[in-house]
C-alpha positions as CSV (number, residue, x, y, z in Angstrom):
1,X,80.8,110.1,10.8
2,X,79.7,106.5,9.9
3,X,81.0,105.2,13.1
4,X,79.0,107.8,15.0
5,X,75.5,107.2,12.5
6,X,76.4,103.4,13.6
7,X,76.4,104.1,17.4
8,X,73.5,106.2,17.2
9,X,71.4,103.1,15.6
10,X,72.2,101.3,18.2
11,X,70.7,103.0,20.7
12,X,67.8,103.8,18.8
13,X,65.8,101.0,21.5
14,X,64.0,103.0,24.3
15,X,64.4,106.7,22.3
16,X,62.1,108.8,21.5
17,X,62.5,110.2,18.5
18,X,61.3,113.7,17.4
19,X,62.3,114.6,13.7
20,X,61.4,117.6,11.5
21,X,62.9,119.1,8.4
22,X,61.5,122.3,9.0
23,X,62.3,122.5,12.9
24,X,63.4,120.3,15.6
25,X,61.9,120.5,19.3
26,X,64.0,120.1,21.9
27,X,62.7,117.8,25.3
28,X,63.6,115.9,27.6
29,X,66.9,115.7,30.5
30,X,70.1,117.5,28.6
31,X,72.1,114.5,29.7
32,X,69.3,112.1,27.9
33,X,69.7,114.0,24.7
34,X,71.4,112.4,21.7
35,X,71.9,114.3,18.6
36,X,72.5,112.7,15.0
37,X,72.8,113.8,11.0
38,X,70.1,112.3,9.6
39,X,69.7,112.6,5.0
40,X,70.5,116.2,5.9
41,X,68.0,116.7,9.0
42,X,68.8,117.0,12.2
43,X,67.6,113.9,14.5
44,X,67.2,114.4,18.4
45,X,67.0,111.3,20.8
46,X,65.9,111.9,23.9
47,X,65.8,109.0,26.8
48,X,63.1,109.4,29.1
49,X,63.4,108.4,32.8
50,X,61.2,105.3,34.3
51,X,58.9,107.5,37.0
52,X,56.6,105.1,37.4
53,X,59.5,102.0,38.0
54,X,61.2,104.0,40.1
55,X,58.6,104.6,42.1
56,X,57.4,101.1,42.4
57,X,61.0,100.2,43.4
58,X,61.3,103.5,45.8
59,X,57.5,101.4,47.2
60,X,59.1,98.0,47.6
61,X,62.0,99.0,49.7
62,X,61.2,97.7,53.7
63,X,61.8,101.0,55.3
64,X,59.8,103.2,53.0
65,X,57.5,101.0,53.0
66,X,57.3,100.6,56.7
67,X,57.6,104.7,57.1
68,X,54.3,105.0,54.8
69,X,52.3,102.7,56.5
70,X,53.1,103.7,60.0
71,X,52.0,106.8,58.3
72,X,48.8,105.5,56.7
73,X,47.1,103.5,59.7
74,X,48.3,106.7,62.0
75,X,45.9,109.0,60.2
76,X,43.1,105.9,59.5
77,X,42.9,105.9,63.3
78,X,42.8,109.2,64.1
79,X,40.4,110.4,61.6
80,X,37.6,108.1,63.5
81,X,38.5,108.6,67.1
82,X,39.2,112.4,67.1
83,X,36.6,113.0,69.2
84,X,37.4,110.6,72.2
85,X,40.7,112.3,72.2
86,X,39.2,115.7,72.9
87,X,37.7,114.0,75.8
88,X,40.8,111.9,77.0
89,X,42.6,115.2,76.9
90,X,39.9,117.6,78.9
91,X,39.7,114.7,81.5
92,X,43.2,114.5,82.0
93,X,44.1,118.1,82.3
94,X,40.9,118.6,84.9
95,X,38.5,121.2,82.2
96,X,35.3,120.9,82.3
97,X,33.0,117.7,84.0
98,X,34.9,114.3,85.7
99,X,32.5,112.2,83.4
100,X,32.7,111.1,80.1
101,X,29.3,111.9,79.0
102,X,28.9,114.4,81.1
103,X,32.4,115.8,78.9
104,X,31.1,115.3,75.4
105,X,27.9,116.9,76.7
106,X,29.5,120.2,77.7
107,X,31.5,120.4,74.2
108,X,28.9,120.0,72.1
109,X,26.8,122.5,73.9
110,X,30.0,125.1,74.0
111,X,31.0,124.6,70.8
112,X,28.7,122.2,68.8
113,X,29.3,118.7,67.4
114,X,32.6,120.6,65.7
115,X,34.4,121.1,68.5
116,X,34.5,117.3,69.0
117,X,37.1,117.7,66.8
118,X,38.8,120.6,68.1
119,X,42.5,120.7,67.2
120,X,41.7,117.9,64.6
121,X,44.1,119.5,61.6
122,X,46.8,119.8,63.6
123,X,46.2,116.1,65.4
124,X,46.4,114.8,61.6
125,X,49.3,117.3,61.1
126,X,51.2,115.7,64.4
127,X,49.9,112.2,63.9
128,X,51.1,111.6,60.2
129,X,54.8,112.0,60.9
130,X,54.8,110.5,64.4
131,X,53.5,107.3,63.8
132,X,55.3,107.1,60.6
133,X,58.7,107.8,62.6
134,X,57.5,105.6,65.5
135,X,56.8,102.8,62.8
136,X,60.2,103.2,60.9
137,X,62.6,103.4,63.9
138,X,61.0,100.8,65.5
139,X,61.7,98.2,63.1
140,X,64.6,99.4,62.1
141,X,66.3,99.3,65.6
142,X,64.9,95.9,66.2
143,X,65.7,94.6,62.8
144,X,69.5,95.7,63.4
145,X,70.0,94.9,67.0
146,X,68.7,91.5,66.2
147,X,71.0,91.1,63.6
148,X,73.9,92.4,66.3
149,X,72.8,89.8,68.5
150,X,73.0,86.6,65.9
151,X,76.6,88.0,64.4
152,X,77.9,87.9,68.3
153,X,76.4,84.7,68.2
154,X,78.1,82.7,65.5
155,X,81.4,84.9,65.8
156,X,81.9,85.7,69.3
157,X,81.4,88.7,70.9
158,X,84.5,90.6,73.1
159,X,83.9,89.7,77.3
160,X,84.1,92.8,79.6
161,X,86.3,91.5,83.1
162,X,86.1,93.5,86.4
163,X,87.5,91.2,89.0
164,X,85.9,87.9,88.8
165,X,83.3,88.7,86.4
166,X,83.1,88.5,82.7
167,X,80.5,90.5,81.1
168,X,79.4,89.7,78.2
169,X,79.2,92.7,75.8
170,X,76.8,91.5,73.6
171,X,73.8,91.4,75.7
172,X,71.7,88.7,75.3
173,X,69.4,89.2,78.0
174,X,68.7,92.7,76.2
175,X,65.2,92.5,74.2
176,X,65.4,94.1,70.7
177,X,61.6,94.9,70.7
178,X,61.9,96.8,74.1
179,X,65.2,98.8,72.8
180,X,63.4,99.5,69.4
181,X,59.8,100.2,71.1
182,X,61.9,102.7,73.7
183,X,63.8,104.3,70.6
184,X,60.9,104.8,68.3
185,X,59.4,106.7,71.3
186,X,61.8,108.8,71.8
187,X,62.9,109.8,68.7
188,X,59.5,110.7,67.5
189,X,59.3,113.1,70.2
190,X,61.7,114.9,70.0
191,X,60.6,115.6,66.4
192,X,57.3,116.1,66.9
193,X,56.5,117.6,70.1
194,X,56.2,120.9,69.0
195,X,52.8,119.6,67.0
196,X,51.6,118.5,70.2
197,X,52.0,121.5,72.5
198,X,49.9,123.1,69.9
199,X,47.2,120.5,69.4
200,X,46.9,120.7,73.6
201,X,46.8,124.6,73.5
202,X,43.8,124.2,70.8
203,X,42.0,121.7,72.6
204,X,42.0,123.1,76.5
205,X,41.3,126.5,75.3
206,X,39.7,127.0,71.6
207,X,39.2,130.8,72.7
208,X,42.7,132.0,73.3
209,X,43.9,129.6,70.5
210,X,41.2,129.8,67.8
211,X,43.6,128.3,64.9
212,X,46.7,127.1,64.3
213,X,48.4,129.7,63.2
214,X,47.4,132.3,65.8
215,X,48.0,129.5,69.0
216,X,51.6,129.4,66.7
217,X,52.2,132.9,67.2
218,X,50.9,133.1,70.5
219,X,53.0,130.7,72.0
220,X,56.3,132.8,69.8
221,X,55.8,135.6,71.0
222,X,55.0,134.7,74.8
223,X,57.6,132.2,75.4
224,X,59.7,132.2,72.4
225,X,61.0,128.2,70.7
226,X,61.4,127.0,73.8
227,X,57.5,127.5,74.4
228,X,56.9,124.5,71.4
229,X,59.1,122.2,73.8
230,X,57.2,122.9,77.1
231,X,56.9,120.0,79.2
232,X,59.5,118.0,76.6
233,X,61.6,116.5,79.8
234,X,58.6,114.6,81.7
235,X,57.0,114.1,78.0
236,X,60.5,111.9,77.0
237,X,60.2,110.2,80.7
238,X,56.8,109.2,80.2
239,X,56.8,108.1,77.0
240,X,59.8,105.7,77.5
241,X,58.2,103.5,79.4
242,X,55.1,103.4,77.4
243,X,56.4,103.5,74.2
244,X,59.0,100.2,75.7
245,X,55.5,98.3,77.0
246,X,53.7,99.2,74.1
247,X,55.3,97.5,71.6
248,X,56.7,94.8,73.4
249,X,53.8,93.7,74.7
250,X,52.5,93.6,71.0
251,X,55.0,91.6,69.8
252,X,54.9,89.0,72.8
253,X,51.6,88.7,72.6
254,X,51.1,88.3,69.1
255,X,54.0,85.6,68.9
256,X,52.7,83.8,72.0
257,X,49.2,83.6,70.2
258,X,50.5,82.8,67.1
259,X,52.8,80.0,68.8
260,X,49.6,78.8,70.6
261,X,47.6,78.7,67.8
262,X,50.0,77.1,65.5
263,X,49.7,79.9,63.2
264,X,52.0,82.6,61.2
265,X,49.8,85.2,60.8
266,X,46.9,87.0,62.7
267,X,43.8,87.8,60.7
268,X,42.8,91.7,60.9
269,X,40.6,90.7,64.0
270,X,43.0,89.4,65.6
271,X,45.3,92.3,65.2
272,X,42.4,94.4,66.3
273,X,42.4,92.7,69.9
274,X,46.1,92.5,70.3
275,X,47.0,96.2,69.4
276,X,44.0,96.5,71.6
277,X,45.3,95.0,74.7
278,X,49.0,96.0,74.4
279,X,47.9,99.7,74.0
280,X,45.5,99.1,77.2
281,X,48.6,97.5,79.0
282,X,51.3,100.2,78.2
283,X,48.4,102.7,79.4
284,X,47.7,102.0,82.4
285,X,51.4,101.1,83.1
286,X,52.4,104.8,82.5
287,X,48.8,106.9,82.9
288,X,49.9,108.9,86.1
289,X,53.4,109.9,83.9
290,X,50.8,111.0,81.3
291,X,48.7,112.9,84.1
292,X,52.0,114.5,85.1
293,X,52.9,115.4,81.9
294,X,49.5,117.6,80.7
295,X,49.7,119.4,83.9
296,X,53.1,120.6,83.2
297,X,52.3,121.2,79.3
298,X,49.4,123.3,79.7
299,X,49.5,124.4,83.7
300,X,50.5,128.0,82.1
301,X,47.0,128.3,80.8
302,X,45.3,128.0,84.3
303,X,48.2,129.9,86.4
304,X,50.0,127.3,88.0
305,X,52.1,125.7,86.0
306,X,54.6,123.0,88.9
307,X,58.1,123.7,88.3
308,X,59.0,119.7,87.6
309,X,57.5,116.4,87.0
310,X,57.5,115.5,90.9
311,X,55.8,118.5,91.8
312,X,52.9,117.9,89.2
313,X,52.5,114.7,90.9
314,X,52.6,115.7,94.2
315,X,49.7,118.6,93.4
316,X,47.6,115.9,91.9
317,X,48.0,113.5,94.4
318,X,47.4,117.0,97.5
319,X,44.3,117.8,95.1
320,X,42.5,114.8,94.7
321,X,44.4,112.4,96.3
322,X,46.0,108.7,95.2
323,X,43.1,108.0,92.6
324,X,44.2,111.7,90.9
325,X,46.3,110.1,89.2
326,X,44.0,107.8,87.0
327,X,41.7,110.5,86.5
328,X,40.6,110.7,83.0
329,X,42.3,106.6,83.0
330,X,38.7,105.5,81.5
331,X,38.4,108.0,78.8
332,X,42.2,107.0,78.3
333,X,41.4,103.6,77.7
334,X,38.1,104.0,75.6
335,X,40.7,106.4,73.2
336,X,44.0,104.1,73.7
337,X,42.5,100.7,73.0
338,X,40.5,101.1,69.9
339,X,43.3,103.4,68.2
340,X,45.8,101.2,69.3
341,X,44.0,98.3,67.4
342,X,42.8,100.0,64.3
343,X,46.5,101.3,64.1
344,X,48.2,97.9,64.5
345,X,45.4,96.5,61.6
346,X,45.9,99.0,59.0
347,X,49.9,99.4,59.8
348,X,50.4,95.2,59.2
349,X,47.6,95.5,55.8
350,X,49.7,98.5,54.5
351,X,52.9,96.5,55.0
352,X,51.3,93.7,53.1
353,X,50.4,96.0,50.5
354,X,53.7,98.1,50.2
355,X,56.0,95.6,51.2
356,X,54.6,91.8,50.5
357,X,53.1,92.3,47.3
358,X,49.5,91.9,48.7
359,X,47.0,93.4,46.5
360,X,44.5,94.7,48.9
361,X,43.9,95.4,52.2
């Protein structure tokens, strides 16, 4: 018993103590609880878990951190540029007027200054996880085929022979940024799409799809699950390529700048004007995909819906010919540029933050 009273002593540092001769309360984990005779009264110890610590620690790890901010300067963006999305989108999928203004003048005077923000909720709803998955996978695929590439490097990497020609399996020539900007876009949607076949059914059509939950059961009971992956195929085409250009360009343009400059950072202007112009670049490099791909998405709700990606390009192009398939490319670019920079500049201040122990943005 005095070997046990001995024990107990020492590991009265970091207890809690809660002592009464009359009764004795009982808190904290079961497998925290230490109980000792005490001058005849019972003595519970009870260690309490570091929360806080472990959530500090939880903070500093790279891919949490990296899957918050992605997170973070996703919604940041959206919440100011909403409303040029809801014009990108009308524009794309031919509703309404051809011109911008002539666009935001139609919703407000349909729906008021509000529906500038039609299908905002679920925009914040999709935009949250996509950007925080795009974020996260992206530097995580780069981060590890990098690391590939330096291991083959110093220890040799097995050659591939067919004939005459050794291949080398390692793959120099293969750009981690383009494999992690193509991966990042494809694996965020295939988890979110669903979020975005709604958002596009709330926006073209407020009437039939008046909230979220109805335009959820709608689209249930009309076309079952496979209605919340409508258009995923040309969705996954087009995004490859401009999820690949988007951040690649970014990061070559931001190291070539930095390289020119003799600098190691960008100040948050700076980032402003690259995200800008990689987000401009990977646009217009893929805008007649993204044409392509509304038309198929929401073709049901005017009642023609092309059977594949070819044919929506083929009725755009027998419709309005060549220049089709930029239509809506300037709205695009007003939307993709400015939320392509404010992302970028709140994404690499949130990494500072979470990640290098910078205490502000």
């Amino acid at each position: 018993m005095d070997l046990g009273l001995e024990s107990q002593k020492k590991k009265k540092k970091d207890l809690w103590v809660v002592e009464d001769d009359c009764e004795v309360v009982m808190m904290g984990l079961p497998n925290a609880l230490e109980v000792a005779d005490k001058n005849g009264a019972m003595e519970f110890r009870v260690r309490l878990p570091n929360v806080g610590e472990a959530m500090k620690n939880a903070l500093r790890c790279r891919e949490v951190g990296e899957f918050i901010s992605g997170a973070l300067a996703g919604a940041m963006a959206k919440a100011v540029l909403a409303p040029l999305e809801t014009i990108r989108t009308r524009m794309v999928v031919g509703v309404g007027s051809k011109q911008i203004v002539g666009s935001f003048v139609e919703v407000i005077e349909q729906q008021g200054w509000q529906g500038l923000w039609a299908g905002n909720t679920i925009n914040m709803l999709r935009i949250i996880p996509t950007q925080a998955i795009e974020f996260g996978t992206f530097e995580f695929v780069k981060r590890e085929m990098t690391a590939a590439q330096e291991k083959c490097k110093k220890e040799g990497c097995p050659m591939l022979q067919i004939g005459h020609i050794n291949i080398d399996l390692s793959f120099p020539w293969i750009s981690p940024v383009a494999v992690g900007g193509a991966a990042a876009g494809i694996v965020s949607t295939l988890v979110c799409h669903p979020l975005e076949v709604i958002k596009d059914r709330l926006t073209v059509n407020r009437d039939l799809y008046p909230s979220i939950s109805l335009a959820f059961r709608k689209i249930y009971k009309d076309d079952g699950i496979g209605g919340f992956y409508a258009g995923i195929s040309p969705t996954l085409i087009g995004m490859l390529p401009y999820s690949t250009c988007y951040y690649f360009m970014y990061e070559t343009i931001k190291k070539s700048y930095c390289q020119a400059k003799n600098k190691k950072s960008l100040n948050r202007a700076e980032l402003l004007i690259v995200g800008a112009l990689s987000g401009l670049t990977a646009s217009t490099i893929s805008f007649p995909l993204e044409v392509a791909r509304k038309r198929l998405m929401v073709g049901a709700l005017q009642g023609k819906c092309p059977a594949h990606m070819a044919g929506a390009l083929a009725e755009v192009i027998r419709e309005d010919g060549l220049l089709g398939l930029y239509r809506g490319w300037g709205a695009s670019c007003l939307k993709v540029m400015p939320t392509s920079g404010i992302t970028w500049m709140f994404y690499e201040a949130w990494k500072e933050v979470l990640i290098g122990n910078k205490p502000y943005l």
